[in-house]
N, C-alpha and C positions, 0 to 999 in steps of 0.2 A: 821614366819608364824603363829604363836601361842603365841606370849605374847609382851607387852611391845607398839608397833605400833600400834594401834585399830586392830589388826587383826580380820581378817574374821574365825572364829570359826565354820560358816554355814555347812551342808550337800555339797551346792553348794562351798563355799569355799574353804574344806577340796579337792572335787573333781579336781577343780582348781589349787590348790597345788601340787597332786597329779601329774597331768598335768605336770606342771612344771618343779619336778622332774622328770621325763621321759625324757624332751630334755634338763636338765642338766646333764645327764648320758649319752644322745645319742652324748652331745657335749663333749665329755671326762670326765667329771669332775667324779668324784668318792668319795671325802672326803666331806663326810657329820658332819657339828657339831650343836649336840643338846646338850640337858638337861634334868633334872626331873623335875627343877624348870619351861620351859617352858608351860606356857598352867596355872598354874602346869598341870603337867604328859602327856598333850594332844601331845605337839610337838612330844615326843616319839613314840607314840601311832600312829601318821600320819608316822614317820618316817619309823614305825614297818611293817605299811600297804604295802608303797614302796617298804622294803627288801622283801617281799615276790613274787614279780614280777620279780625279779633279784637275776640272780647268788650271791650269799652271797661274795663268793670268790673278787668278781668286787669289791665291797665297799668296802671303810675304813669310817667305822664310828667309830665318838667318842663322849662322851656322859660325863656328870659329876655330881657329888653327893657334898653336902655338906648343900645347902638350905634348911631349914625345913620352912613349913607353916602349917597354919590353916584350918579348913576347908572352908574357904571363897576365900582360894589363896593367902591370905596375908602372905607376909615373916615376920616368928616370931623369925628367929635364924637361926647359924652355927652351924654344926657338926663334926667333923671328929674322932668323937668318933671310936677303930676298930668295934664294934658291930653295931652300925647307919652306916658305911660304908660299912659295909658287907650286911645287911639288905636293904639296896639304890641299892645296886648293885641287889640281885637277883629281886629286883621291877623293876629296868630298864631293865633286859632278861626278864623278864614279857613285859610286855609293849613293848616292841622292837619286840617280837616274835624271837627273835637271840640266839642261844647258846654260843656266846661270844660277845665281846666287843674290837674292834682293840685298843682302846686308851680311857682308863677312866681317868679323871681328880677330883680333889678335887675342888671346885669350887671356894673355899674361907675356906682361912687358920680360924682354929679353934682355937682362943685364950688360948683358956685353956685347948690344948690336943695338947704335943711336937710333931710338925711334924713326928719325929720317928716313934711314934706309930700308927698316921693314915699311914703312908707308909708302913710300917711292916703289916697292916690290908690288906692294899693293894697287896701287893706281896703276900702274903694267894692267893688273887681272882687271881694272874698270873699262880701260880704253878696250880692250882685245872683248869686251863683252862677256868674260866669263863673271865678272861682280856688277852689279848695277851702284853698293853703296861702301864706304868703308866704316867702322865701329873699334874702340877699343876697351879693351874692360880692365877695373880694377890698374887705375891709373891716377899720379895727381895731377894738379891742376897746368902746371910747367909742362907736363909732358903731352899734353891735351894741346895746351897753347903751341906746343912746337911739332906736334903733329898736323894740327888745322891749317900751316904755313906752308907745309907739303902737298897734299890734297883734305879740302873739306871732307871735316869726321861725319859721319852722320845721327850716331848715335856713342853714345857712352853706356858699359854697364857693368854694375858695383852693386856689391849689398847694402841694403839699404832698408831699413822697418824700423818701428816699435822702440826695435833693440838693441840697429847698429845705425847710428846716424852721424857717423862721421862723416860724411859725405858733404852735411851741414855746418859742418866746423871748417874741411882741407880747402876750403875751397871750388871742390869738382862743382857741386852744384851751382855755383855762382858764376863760375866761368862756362859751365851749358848753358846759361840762360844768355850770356851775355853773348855767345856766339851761334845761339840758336842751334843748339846740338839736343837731340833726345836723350831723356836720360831713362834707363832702362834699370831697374832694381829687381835684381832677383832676389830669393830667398824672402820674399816680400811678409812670408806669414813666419819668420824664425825658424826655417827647416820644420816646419808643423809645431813645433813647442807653445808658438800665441797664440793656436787656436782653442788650446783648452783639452786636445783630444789625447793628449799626453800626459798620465800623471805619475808615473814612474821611469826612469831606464830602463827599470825590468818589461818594459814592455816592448824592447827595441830588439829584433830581431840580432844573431851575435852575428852577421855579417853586413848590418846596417852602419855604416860609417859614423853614425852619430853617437855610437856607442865611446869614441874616442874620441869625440870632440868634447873642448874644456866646456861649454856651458850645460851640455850635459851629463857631467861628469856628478856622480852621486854630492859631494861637498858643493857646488854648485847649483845644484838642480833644484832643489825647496828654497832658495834663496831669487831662483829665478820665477820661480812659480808666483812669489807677490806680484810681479807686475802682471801677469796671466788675469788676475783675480783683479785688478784697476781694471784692465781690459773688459773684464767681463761686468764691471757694474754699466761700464757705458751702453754693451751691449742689451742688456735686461734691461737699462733706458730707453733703449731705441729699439729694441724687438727683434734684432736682431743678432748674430753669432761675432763671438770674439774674431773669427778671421774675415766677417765681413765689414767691419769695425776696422780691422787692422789696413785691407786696402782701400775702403773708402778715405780714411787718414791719408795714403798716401796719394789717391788722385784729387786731395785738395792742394798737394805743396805744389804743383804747378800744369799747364796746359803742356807741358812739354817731356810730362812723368808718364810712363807705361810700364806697370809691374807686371812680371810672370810670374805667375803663381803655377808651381808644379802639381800634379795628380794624376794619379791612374786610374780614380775613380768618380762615374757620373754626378754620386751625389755632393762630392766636393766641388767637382767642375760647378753644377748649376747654381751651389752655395755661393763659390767663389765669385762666378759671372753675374749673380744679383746682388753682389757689393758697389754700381755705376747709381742704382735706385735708390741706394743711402744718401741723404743730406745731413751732414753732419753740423750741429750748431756753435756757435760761440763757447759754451758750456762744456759741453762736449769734447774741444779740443782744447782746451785751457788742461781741462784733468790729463787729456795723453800727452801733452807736450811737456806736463813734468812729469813723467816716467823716470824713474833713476835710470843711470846705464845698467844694463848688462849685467850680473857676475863673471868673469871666464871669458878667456879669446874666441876670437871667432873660429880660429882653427888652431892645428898644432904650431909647435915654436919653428919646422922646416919652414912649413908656407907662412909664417906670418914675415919672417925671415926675407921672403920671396917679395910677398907684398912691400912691405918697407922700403925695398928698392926701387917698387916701382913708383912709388909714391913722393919721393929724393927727386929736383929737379934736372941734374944731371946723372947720365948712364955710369958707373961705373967702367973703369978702364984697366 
């Protein structure tokens, strides 16, 4: 709602948003996931507006620090320095208007500060009451393992669809189940590209990020579009939309999977929120599990760069 998509940042936007949430709370839903980096700071800021409408108790929000930028919004680095984590943190109860936080995450491991320390930073903010949980994203399985020895993770969250399922090869998924960690995928429907509702770049706004990402990158994008079209026979099978297809897939890979699926609008929300009523058969998932990979990185060569590190069992020094 606040960064990355051209969002609507407007007075009338934010209302809109606002909106939104309201009949995703009236439809159950309760777990909200933001950031500081969104907007920067703005997504909080909307989200802070929200909790004040509703019982605090009803939420589970979770929120993440680790991005630093400039003042233009441009990302100029990671952190998980303890003092920049603890510092992110009281900025986010700011902004949030919350007096704690159900589930804080690291957003992206800090090369040059052993995971230890930024979790030790962190379990400070559980005991003092401002976290109730801690979470790390886009990490491998080593560095999960040597976080969990500090204080229990509670959730882990990494891309994961369709499209990126590396998650199923590194390891991460195998060591949440075995330490009873949630495992949290975002980008669950390919940045909107598995739903089907995408069939050009030319349709992407020139301030929409996706515009510069490799898969959909013009030499990439009709190459990715085959797997869109597998998608979509299962759904015309089962009656229902390629993206509700895409998340029913992932809440069979386990009791311990909760995808966030983003949108700004109601009729994606109630599309999305009626993929729990899909049962997905034998048949059915035989054809999505040989999907070819991908064409095209998930992002540019900086962050994939970033990632790789954090995915190396030890910190660089």
């Amino acid at each position: 709602m606040s960064a990355f998509y051209a969002p609507d940042t407007s007075a009338e936007g934010e209302e809109r948003h606002l909106r939104l949430l309201d009949q995703v709370y009236e439809a159950g839903v309760n777990f909200l996931d933001t950031a500081d980096i969104y907007g920067p700071e703005h997504n909080e800021k909307l989200v802070g507006k929200f909790l004040k409408t509703k019982p605090r108790d009803k939420i589970f929000l979770a929120t993440k620090c680790g991005f630093q930028w400039d003042e233009t919004g441009e990302i100029i680095g990671v952190s998980g320095q303890p003092d920049y984590v603890k510092s992110a943190c009281e900025a986010s109860l700011k902004r949030l208007d919350t007096p704690y936080i159900d589930l804080y995450y690291l957003h992206r491991l800090d090369p040059f500060t052993p995971i230890e320390e930024t979790v030790a930073a962190m379990a400070e903010l559980v005991k003092e009451g401002k976290v109730r949980s801690i979470g790390l994203s886009e990490v491998g399985a080593e560095v999960i393992r040597r976080a969990h020895k500090v204080h229990p993770i509670t959730a882990v969250q990494s891309e994961y669809s369709l499209w990126t399922r590396d998650v199923e090869k590194n390891g991460v998924l195998d060591v949440c189940r075995e330490l009873n960690i949630a495992f949290v995928p975002y980008s669950p429907l390919g940045r909107g590209f598995l739903t089907g509702a995408i069939t050009s770049p030319n349709q992407l706004a020139d301030t929409d990020y996706r515009k510069e990402a490799p898969r959909f990158a013009p030499e990439n994008f009709n190459k990715n579009m085959a797997l869109v079209e597998k998608i979509k026979e299962v759904a015309n099978r089962r009656q229902a939309t390629p993206a509700q297809i895409c998340l029913a897939w992932l809440l069979v890979q386990g009791d311990n999977i909760f995808p966030i699926p983003g949108t700004t609008k109601e009729m994606y929300f109630k599309e999305n929120n009626e993929s729990v009523r899909i049962k997905l058969i034998k048949e059915d998932l035989d054809q999505l599990n040989q999907l070819e990979d991908a064409v095209g990185g998930r992002y540019d060569e900086g962050h994939l760069e970033l990632l790789s590190v954090a995915y190396q069992s030890e910190p660089q020094q």
